[in-house]
BAGU-318238 format. One record per residue: residue in three letters; x, y, z of N, C-alpha, C, O in turn. Coordinates in pm, whole numbers, plus 50000, padded with zeros to 5 digits. Layout:
N
ALAXYZXYZXYZXYZ/...
// end
This chain:
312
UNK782022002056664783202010556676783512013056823782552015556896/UNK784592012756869785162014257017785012029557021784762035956919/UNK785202035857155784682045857191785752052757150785542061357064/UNK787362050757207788312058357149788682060657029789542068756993/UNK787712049956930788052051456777786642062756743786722071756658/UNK785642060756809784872071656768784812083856780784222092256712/UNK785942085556941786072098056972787192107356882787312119656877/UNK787992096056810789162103056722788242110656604788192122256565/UNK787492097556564786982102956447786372117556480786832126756411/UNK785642120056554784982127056612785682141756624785072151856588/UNK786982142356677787742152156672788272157756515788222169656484/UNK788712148756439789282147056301788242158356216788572168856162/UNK787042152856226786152159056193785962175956219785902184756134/UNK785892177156379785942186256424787162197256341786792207956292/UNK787952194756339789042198156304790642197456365791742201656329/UNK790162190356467791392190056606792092179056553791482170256492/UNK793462178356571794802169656518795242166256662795052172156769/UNK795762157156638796292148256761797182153056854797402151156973/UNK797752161956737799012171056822798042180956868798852189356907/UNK796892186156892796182195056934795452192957061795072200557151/UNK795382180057040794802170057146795732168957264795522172357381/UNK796982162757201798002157957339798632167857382799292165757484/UNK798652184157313798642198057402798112201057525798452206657630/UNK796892193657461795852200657607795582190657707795022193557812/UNK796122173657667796712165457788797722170657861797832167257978/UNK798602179757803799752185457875799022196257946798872196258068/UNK798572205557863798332217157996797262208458105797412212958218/UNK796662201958101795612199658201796602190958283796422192258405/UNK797502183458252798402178158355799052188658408798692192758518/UNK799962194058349800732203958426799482216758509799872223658604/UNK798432217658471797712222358563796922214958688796282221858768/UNK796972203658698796732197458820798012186358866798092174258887/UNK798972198658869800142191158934800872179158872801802174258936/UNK800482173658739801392160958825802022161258692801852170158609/UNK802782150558677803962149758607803882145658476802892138658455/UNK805062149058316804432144858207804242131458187803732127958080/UNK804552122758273804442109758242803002106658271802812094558264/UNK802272111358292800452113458345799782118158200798602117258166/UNK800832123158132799972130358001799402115057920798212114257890/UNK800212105457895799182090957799798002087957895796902084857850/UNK798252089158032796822082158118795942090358089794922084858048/UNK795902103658092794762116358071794032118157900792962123357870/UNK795002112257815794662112257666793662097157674792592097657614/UNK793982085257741793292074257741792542077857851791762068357859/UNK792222086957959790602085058031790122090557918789482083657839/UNK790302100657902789392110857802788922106057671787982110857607/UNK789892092957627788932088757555787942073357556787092069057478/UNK788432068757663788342054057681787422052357806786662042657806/UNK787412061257918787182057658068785452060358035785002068957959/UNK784762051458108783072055058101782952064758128783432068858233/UNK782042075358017781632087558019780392087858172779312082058178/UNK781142097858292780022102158436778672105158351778942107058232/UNK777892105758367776802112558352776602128158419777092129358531/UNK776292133458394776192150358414774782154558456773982149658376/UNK774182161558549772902172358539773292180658610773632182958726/UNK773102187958446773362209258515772672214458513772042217358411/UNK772372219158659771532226558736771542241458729772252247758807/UNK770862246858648771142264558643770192273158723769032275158688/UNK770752278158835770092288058901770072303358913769602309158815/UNK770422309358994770462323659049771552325758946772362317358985/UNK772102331358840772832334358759772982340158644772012346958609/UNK774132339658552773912350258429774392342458346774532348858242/UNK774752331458331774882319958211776232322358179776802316858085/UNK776792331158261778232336058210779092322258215779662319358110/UNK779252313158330779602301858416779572289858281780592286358222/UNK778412285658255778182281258120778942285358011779872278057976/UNK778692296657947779352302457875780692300357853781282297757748/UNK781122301857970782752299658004782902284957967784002284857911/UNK782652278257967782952260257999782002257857858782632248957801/UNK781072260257792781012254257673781462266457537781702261857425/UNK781502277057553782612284757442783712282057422784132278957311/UNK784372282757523786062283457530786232284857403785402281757317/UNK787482290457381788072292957240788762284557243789702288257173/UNK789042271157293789342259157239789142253157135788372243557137/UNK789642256457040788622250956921788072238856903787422235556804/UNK788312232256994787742217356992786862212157120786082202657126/UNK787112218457188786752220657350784882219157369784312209357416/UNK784292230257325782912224057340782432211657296781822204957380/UNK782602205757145782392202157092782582182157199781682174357228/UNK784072181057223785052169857284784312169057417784072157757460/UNK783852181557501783642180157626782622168757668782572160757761/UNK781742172157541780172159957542780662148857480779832140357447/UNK781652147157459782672131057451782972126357565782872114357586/UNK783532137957692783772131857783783002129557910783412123158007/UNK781892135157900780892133257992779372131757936778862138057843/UNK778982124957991777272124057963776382134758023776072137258139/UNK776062140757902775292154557969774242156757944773672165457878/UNK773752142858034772052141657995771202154858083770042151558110/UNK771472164958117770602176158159771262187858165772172189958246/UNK770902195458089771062213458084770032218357985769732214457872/UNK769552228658067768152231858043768902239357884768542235257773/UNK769932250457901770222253557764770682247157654770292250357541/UNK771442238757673771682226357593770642219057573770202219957458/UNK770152212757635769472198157548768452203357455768212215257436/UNK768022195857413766532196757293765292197657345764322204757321/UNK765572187257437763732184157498763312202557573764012212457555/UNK762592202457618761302212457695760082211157757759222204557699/UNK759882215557853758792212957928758792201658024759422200958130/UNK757802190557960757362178458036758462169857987758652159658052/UNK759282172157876760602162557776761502166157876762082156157919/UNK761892177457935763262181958013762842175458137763802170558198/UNK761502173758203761432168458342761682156958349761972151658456/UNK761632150958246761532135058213762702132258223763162124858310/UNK763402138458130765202134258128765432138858258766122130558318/UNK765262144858300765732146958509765522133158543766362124258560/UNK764232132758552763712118958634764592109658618765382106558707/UNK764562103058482764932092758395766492090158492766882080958564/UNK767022101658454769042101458495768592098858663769042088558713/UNK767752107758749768222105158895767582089258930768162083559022/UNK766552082258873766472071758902767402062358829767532051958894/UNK768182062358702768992052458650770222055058720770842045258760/UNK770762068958745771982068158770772222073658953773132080259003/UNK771682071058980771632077859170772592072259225772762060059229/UNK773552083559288774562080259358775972078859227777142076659257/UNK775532080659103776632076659027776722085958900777162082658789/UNK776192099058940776052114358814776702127558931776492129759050/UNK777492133658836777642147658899776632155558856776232158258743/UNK776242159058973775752175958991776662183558943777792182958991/UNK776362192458837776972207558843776052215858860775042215758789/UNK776232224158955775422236058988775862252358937776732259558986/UNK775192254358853775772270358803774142279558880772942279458855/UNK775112286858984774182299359070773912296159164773792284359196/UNK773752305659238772952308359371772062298859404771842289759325/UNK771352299559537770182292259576768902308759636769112314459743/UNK768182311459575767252319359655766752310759740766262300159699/UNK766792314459898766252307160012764912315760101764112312760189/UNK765252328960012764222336860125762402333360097762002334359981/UNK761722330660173760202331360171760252320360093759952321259974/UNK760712306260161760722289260103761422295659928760972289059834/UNK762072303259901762682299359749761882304459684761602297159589/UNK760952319859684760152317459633760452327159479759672328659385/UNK761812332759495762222344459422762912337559328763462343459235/UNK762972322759343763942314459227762942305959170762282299359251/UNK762582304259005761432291159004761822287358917762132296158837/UNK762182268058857761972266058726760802254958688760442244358738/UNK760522260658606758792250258590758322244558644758092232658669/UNK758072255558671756862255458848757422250559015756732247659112/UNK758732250859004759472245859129760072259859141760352268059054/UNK760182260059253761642266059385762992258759338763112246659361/UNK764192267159259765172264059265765502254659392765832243159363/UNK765462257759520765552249359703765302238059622766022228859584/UNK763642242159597763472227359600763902216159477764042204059489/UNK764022222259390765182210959291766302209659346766752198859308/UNK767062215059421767952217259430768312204659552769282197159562/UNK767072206059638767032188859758766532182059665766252171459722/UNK766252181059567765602167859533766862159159436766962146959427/UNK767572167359383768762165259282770082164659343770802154859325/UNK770462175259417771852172759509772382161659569773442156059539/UNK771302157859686771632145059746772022133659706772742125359762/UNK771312133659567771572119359482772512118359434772872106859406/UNK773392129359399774702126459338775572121159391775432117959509/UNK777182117559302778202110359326779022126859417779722127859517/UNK778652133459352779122147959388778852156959303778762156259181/UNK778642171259422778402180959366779352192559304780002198859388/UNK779452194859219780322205859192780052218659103779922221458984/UNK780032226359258779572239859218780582248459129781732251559161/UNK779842252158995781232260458917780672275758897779682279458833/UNK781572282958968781112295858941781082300259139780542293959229/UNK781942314059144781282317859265780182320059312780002321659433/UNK779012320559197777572323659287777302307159340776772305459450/UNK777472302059302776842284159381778132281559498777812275859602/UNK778952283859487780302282759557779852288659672779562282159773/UNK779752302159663779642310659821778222322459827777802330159913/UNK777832319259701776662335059732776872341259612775872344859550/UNK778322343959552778742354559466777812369259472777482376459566/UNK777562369959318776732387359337775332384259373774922391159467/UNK774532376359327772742373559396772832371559553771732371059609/UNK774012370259637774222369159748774642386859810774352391359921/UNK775162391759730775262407259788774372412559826773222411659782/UNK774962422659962773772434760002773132440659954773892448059892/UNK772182443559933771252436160064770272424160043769242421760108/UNK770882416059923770252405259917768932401859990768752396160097/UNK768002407359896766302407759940765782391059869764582388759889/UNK766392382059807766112369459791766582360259873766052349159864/UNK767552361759963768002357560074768752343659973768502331859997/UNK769842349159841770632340159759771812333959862772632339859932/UNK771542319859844772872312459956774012301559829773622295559729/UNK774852302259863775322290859802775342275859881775332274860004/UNK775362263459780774622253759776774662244059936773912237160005/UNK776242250059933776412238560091775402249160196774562243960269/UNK775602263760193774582268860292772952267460316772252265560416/UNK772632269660152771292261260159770882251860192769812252760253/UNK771412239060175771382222760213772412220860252772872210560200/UNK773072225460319773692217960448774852205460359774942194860420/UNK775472206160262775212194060145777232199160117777542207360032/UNK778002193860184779602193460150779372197259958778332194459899/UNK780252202159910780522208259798781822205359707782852203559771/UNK781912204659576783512209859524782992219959482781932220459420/UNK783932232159525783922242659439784972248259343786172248759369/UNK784542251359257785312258459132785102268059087784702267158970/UNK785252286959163784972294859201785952301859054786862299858974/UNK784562314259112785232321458946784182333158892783022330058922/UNK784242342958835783322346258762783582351858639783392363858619/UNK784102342658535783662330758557784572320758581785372328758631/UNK785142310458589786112302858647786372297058512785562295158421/UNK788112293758518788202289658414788082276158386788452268858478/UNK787522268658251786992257258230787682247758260787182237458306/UNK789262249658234790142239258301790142233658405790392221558401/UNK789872240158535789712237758658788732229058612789232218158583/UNK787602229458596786302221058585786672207358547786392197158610/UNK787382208258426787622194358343788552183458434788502171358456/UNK789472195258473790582185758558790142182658693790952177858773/UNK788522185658738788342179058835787472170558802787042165358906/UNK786842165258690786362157158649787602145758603787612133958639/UNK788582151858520789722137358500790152135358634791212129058633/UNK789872137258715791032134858874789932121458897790282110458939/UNK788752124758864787782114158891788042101558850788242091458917/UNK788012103758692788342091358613789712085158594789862073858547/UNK790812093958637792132087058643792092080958782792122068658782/UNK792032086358888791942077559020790912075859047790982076959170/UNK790142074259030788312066759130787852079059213786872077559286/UNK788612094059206788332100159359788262111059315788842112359207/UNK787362127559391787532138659344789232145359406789982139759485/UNK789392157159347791042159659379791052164959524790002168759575/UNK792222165359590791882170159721791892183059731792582190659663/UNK790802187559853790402204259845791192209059942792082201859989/UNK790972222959991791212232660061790352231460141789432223260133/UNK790592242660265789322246760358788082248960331787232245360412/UNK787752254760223786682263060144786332255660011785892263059924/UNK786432243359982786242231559892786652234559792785992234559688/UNK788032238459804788252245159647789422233559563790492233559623/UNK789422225059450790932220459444791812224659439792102234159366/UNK792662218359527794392224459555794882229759412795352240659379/UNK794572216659333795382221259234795682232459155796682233759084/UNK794502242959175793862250259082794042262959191794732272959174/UNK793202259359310793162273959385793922271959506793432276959607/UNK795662262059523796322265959588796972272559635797382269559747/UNK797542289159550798082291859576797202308259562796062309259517/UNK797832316859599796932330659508797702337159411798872337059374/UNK796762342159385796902349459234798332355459205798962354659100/UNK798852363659363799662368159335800692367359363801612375059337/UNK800692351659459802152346159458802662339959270803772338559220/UNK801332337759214801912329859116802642341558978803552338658900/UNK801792356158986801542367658903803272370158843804252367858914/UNK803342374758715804652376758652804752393658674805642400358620/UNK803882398358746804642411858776804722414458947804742425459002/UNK804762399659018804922403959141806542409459207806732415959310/UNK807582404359107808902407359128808862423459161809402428759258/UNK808212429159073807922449359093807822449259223808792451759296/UNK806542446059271806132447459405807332440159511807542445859618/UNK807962429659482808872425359616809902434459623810202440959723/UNK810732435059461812372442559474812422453159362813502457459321/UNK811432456559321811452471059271812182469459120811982461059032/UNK813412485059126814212481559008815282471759010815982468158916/UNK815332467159160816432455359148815942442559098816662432759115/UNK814972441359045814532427259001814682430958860813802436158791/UNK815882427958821815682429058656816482418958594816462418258472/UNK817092412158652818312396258582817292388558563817162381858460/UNK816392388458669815542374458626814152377258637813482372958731/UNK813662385058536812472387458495812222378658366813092376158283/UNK811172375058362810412375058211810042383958122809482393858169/UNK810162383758020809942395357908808332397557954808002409357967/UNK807272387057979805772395358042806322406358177805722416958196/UNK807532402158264807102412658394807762426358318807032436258320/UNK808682427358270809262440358207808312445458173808602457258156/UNK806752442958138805892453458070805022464158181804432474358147/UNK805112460058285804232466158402805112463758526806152457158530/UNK804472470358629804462465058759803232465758805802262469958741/UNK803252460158959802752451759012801392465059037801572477159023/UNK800142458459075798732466059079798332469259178797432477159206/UNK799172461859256798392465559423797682482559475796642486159531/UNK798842489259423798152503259466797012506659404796222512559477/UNK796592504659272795292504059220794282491959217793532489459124/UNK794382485359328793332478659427793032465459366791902461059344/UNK794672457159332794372444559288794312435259403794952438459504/UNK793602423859403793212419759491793642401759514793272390959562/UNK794972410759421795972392259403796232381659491796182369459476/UNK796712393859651797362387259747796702379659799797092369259851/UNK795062385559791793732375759889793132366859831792272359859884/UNK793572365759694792662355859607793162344059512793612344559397/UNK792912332259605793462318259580792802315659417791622312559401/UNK793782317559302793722314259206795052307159103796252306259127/UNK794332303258996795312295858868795302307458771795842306058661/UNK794872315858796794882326258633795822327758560795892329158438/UNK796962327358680798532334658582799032322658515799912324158430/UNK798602311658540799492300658473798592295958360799182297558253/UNK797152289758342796222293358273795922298858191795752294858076/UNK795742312258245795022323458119794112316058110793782305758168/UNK793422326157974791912325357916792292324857766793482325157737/UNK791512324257686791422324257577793282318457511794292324857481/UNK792902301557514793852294357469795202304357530796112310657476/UNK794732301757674796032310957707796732322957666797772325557728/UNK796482328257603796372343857549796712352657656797892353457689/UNK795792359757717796222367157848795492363857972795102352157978/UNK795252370558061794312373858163793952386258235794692394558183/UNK793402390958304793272407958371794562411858397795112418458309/UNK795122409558488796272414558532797192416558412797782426858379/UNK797192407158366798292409558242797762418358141798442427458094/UNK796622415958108796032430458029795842445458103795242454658047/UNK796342446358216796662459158272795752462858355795792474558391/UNK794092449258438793572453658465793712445758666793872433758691/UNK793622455358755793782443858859792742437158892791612441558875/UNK793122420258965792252411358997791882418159106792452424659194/UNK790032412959059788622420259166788222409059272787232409359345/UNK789632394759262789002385159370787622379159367786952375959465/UNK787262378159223785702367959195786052351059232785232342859193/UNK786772348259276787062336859327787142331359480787402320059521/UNK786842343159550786742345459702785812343259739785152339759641/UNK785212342759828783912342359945783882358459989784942364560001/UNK782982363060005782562377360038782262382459874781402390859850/UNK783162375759762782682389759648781722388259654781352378259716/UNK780852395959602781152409359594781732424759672782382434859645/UNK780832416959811780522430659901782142432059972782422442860022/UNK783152420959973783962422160123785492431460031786412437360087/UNK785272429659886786402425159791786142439859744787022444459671/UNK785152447459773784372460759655784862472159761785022467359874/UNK785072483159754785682492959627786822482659530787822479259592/UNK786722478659413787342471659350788732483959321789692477659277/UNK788922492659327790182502659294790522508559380790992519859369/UNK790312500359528790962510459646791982497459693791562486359661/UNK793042497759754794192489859832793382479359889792162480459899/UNK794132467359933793642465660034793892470260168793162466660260/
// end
């Protein structure tokens, strides 16, 4: 059976319909920019293009990062994701344990070196050689040089591997770094806490539709995703520019609120996709549920971004 005929079946099963399928070729195109005529190439990587190989690396963290990227209320989404990538290592996922989980490490960095993504979910503890981070019987550090280097690329998802996130806050007595600070080691990041899974996926299809990761920002972030901030993109920023004169060309979402800034949203500083996105099959997000963005997608959160309810 061909891969795209197994992967249909595969969905069918699941319960996902085709028209459910070529939805979410659309949002993932229209979320990394490019045009609907890109939506048949993104339905044929995803089901046709050689599945990358994967090892996810879980460190300094709260599994939230995970969580995010294999829950989704996609209803088809966890299930499809291990269609589209080979995810020969995650300590919570796989089956094996112990001396079975070291093996499958080994196994992938000598078969596939130079040709598997790293994903890194968390921090790096660096203080006193790593000694505050361990997984069976190692220093996070030190998995962390022994596995990084070898990859095609790394991509850190989640602000704690990105920049430090919260295991990186004051007064950080583990001396938690994120991954390029620890090893010295260029990064993609896909910042978030937790970041939404889309970003992730669509920097994995950027891979398999062109040969290449997508292009970043200053701070390794993809354009596509964290070009702009939160609150140029936000449907209640019209409040904040022109007050009650913005009312011809509102959206029925900005008529419900205005804008958060005075209760210490943190839109303007924080390069995100949320408002176009959402969470939960697009449903809502903070801001739109009435709460302001705390900037978990920044460098400094926790400490630079906190009193989270004062101005900036």
């Amino acid at each position: 059976m061909k891969r795209d005929e197994h992967v249909a079946r595969a969905m069918r099963e699941g319960g996902v319909s085709r028209r459910d399928f070529m939805k979410f070729c659309t949002l993932l195109s229209a979320t990394m920019g490019l045009s609907p005529s890109f939506v048949p190439r993104i339905a044929r990587a995803l089901t046709t293009a050689p599945r990358p190989p994967v090892v996810w690396l879980a460190f300094a963290e709260c599994t939230g990062c995970a969580e995010s990227t294999f829950r989704t209320t996609y209803p088809w989404f966890d299930q499809f994701l291990l269609e589209i990538v080979s995810m020969d290592f995650h300590e919570t996922l796989m089956a094996p344990s112990g001396e079975g989980a070291k093996k499958s490490l080994q196994d992938t960095l000598k078969k596939h070196e130079g040709a598997f993504f790293c994903v890194v979910d968390g921090a790096i503890p660096t203080a006193d050689n790593g000694v505050y981070g361990m997984v069976g019987g190692r220093t996070m550090l030190e998995l962390a040089r022994e596995v990084c280097p070898k990859a095609l690329a790394t991509l850190c998802v989640g602000t704690c591997s990105s920049y430090g996130g919260i295991p990186a806050a004051a007064p950080n007595p583990t001396g938690a770094k994120s991954v390029k600070e620890a090893l010295g080691l260029e990064t993609v990041n896909i910042p978030g806490c937790p970041p939404n899974p889309i970003n992730f996926v669509g920097t994995v299809v950027n891979h398999l539709l062109f040969g290449k990761l997508p292009q970043l920002d200053h701070l390794g972030r993809p354009l596509f995703a964290y070009g702009k901030t939160v609150h140029d993109l936000c449907h209640r920023r019209s409040h904040f520019e022109w007050g009650e004169f913005a009312t011809s060309f509102q959206s029925p979402e900005a008529e419900k609120g205005y804008c958060l800034y005075e209760l210490g949203c943190k839109g303007p500083e924080t390069h995100n996709n949320c408002p176009l996105v959402k969470f939960n099959e697009g449903t809502s997000w903070p801001v739109q549920a009435g709460h302001p963005c705390i900037g978990c997608s920044e460098p400094g959160f926790w400490d630079r971004l906190s009193p989270f309810y004062k101005p900036l």
